[in-house]
KOLLO-462303 format. One record per residue: residue in three letters; y, x, z of N, C-alpha, C in turn. Coordinates in steps of 0.1 Angstrom, whole numbers, plus 5000, padded with zeros to 4 digits. Layout:
AlaYXZYXZYXZ...
//
This chain:
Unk955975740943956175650954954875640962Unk954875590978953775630982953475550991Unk952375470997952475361000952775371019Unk953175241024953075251036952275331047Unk952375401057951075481060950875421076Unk950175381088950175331101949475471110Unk950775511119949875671124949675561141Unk949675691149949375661161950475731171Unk951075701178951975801188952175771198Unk952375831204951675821223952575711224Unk953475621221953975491224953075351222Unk952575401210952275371203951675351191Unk951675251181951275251166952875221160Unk953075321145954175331138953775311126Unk954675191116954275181102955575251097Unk954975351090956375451084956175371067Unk957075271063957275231048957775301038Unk957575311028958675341017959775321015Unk960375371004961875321008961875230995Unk963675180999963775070985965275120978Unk965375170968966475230969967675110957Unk968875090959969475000953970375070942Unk970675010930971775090923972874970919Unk973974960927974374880922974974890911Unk975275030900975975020889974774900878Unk973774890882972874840875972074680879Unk972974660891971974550905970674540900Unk969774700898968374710904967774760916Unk966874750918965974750928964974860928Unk964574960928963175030929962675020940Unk961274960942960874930952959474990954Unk958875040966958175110962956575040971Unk955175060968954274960974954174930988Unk954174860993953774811011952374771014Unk951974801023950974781029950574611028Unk949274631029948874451031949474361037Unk949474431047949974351065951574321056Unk952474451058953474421054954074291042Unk953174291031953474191025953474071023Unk952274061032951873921040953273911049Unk953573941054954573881067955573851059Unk955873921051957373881041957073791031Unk955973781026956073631014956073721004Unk956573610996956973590984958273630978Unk958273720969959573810967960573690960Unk961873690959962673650950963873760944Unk963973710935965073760925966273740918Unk966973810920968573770912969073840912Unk970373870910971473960901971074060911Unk971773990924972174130933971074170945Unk970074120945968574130950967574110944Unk966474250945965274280937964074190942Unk964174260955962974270964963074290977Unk962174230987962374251003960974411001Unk961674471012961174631014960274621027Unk959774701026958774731046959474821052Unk959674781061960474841072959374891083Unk960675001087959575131099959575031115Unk957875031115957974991125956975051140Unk957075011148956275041159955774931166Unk954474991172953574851178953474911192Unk953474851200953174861214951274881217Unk950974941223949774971231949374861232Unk949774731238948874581243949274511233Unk949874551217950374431212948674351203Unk949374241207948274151200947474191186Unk947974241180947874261164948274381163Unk947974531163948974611160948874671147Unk948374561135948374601122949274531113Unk949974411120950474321112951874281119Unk952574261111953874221110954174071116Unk954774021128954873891126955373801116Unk954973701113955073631102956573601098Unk956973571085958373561088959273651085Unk959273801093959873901090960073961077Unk961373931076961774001061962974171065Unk962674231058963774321053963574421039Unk965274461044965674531026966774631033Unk966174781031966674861030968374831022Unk969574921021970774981018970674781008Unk971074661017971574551014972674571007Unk973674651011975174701006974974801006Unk976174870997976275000999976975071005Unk977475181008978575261015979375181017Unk980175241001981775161001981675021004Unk980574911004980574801008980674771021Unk979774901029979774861043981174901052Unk982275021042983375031047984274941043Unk984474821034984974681034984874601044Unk983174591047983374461056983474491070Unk983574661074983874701087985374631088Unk986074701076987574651078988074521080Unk987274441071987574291072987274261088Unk986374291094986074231108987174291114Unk987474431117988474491125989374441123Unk989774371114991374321112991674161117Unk990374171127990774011141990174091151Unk990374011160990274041178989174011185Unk988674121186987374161193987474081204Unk986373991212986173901222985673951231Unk986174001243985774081252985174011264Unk984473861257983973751274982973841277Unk982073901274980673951275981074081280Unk979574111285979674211293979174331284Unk978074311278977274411270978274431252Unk978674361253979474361239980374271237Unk981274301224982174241221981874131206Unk982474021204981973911199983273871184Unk983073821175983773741166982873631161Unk983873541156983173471147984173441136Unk982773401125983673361115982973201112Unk983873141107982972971107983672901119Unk982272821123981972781135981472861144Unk982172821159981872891172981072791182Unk980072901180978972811195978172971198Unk978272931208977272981217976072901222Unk975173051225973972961230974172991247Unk974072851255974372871269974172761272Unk974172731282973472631295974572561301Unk976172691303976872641313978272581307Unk979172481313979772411305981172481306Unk981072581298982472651292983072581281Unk983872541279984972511268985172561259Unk985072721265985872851253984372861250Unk983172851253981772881245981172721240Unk981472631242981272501235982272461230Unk982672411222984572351219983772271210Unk984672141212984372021207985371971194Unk986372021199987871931190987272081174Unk988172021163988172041150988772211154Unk989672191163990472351163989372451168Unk988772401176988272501189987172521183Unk986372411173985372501167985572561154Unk986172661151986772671139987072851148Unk986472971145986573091147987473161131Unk987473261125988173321116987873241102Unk988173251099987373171083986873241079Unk985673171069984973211063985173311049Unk986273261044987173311035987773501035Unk987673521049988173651058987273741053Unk985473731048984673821045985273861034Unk984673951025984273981011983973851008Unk984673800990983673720985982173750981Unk981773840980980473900974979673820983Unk979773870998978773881006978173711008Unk978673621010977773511013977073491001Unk977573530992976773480981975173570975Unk975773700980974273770980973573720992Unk974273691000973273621011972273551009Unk973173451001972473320992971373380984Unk971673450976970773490964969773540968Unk969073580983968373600988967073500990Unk967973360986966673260989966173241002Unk966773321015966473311027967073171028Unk968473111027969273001029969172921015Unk969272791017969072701005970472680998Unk970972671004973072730994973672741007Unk974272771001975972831005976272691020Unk976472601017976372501030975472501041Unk974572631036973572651050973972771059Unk974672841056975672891063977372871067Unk977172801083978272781082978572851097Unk978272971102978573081113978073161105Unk978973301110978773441111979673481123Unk978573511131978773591142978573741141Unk979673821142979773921143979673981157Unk978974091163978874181174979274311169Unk979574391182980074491185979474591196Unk978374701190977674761199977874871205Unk978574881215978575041215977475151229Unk977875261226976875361233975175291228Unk975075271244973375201248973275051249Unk974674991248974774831252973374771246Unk973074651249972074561239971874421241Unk970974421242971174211244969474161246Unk969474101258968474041262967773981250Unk965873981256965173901245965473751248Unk965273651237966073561238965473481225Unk965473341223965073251211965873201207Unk966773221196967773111192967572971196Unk968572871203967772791204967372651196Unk966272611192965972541177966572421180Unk967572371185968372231191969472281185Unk970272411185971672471180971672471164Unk970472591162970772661152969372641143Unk969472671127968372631120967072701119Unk966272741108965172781109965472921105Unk966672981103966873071096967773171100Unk967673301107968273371107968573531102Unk969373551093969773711088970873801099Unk970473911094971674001101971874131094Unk972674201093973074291082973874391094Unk973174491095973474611102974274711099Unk975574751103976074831103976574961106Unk977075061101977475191109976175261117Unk975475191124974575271130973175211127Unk971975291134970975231136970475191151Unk969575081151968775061162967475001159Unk966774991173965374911172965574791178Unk964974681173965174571177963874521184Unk963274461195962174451198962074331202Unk961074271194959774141188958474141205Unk958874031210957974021217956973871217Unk955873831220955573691223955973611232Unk956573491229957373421237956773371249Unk954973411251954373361263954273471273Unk954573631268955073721274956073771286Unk955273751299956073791312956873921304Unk958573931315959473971314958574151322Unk958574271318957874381327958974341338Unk958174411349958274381366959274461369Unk959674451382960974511387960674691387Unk959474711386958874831386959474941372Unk959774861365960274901351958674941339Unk957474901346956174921336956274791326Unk955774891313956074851303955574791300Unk954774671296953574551293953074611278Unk953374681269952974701259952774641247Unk953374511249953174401240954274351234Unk954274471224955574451215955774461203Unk956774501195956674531179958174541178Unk958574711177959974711173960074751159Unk961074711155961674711140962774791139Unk962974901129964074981132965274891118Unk966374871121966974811117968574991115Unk967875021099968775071097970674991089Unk971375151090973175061088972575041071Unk973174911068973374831057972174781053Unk971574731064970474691061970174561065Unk969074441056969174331059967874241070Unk968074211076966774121088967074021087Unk965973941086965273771083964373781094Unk964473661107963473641109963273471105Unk962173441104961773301097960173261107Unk959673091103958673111111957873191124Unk957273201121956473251133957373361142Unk957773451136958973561139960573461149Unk960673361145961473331149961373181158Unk960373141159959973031171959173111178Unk958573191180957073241186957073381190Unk958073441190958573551191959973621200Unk960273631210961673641219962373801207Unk963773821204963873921204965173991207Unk965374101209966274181216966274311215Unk967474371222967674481217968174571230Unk967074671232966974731246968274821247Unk968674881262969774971264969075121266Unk968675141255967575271252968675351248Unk968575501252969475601245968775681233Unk967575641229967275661215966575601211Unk966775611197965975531185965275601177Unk963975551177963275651166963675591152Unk963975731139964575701128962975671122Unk962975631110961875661099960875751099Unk961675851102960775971098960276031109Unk960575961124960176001139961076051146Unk961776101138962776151147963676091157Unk964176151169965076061173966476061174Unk967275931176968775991169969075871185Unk970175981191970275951200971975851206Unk971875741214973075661210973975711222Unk975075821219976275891227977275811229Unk978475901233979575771236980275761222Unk980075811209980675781200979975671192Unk978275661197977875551189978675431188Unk978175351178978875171172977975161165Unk977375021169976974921151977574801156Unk977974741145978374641141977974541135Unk977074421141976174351130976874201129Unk976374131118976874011110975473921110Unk975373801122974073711119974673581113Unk974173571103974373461090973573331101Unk974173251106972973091105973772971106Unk972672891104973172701103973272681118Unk974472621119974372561134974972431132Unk973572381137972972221134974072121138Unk973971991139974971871143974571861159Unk972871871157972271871170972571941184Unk973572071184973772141187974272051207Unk974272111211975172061225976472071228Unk977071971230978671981230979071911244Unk980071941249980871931257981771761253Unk981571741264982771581263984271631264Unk984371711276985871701285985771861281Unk986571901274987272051267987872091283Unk988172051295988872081305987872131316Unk986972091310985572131327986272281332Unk985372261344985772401348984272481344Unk984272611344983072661342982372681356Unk980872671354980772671370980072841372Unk979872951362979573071363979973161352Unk979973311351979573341342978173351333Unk978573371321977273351309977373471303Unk976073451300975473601291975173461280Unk975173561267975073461253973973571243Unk973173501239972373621230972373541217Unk973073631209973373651194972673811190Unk971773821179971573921174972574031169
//
């Protein structure tokens, strides 16, 4: 095994990690050493049946990024979460309800409770009554999965997740950078990537939007979020940090290469979070909407 290594590439700085590889005939872990930076940003490992250990994940640093040795704080991940045949279960389980076509960049499910994060007073994206907030059940997953969720220690039990929002990515689509907002939803969010890969990009939330010019500010930190793979952001990573997912036609893999997103690409991701009492609700289920909304879910 061989430890993390940090090169240089005309984008920038890349931390190429080790890998973590899972067996589930055995629910172990081999995990292989991470860099300083990296271990620091993830904590403190936990353990149980069906999780070893959080892994270092391949990342890239932007030219102006603040820190381009370290990890924002918070950031957890774990290479192959599920395996194959797992990730071809819970493709099925979601396919078998009705993809939500309100959005423009992608299509939406939920399982749990339905909220969106938005400003404007839609009905179909706030619902107040017992029915309307109530999306697929939660029951509809695999039983495995909330519970390795759990066993992650990211969530305090099983009652701290009560949404899974499922997305639907296809080609280049992506989704604006964006803060969950800490009035909706809790301190905690996971997401479990499917069928494909992407980069997810970590910015500072005092960070001007680049100009109409399309120049790049350089002050970033993308995370390659390979399929069946798990992302935590927590702390610092997730108050202090906007993130999103550019409409880039390629992704750098691990190894540098690039794998490019055609019209057959798809991922499919699953974000686990608490959505609080605090949250904003609607009085009158009848308003009219007064625009269209864009909604950012990981």
């Amino acid at each position: 095994m061989h430890a993390a290594t940090l090169t240089r590439t005309r984008r920038g700085h890349a931390l190429r990690p080790t890998r973590l590889h899972y067996h589930p005939a055995t629910a172990t872990v081999v995990v292989a050493t991470c860099t300083t930076c990296t271990a620091a940003a993830m904590g403190s490992l936990f353990v149980s049946k069906f999780f070893a250990a959080w892994s270092g994940p391949s990342v890239r640093f932007g030219l102006n990024f603040r820190d381009a040795h370290h990890i924002p704080k918070g950031v957890r991940y774990q290479h192959e979460f599920v395996t194959s045949e797992e990730e071809t279960e819970l493709v099925g389980a979601v396919d078998a309800g009705l993809w939500l076509g309100h959005l423009k960049s992608r299509a939406q499910q939920f399982f749990g409770l339905v909220y969106y994060q938005t400003t404007h007073d839609l009905p179909s994206l706030q619902p107040v009554s017992e029915t309307g907030q109530r999306g697929r059940s939660l029951d509809e997953l695999p039983p495995w999965l909330l519970l390795r969720i759990r066993d992650t220690g990211v969530f305090s039990g099983l009652g701290n997740i009560n949404q899974v929002a499922a997305n639907e990515y296809l080609e280049c689509s992506g989704i604006g950078a964006h803060v969950e907002d800490p009035i909706s939803f809790g301190a905690n969010l996971a997401t479990l990537s499917l069928l494909s890969p992407v980069e997810i990009t970590l910015t500072p939330v005092e960070q001007q939007h680049q100009s109409s010019t399309g120049v790049d500010h350089g002050n970033w930190v993308k995370i390659l979020l390979e399929p069946r793979s798990l992302f935590i952001l927590q702390d610092d990573s997730r108050y202090k940090f906007t993130h999103g997912i550019r409409r880039s036609k390629i992704v750098t893999l691990s190894d540098g290469t690039p794998f490019r997103r055609g019209p057959d690409y798809r991922r499919i991701s699953l974000t686990f979070r608490e959505l609080l009492d605090t949250r904003r609700k609607l009085l009158d289920e009848h308003v009219i909407p007064r625009s269209n909304d864009t909604v950012e879910t990981t």
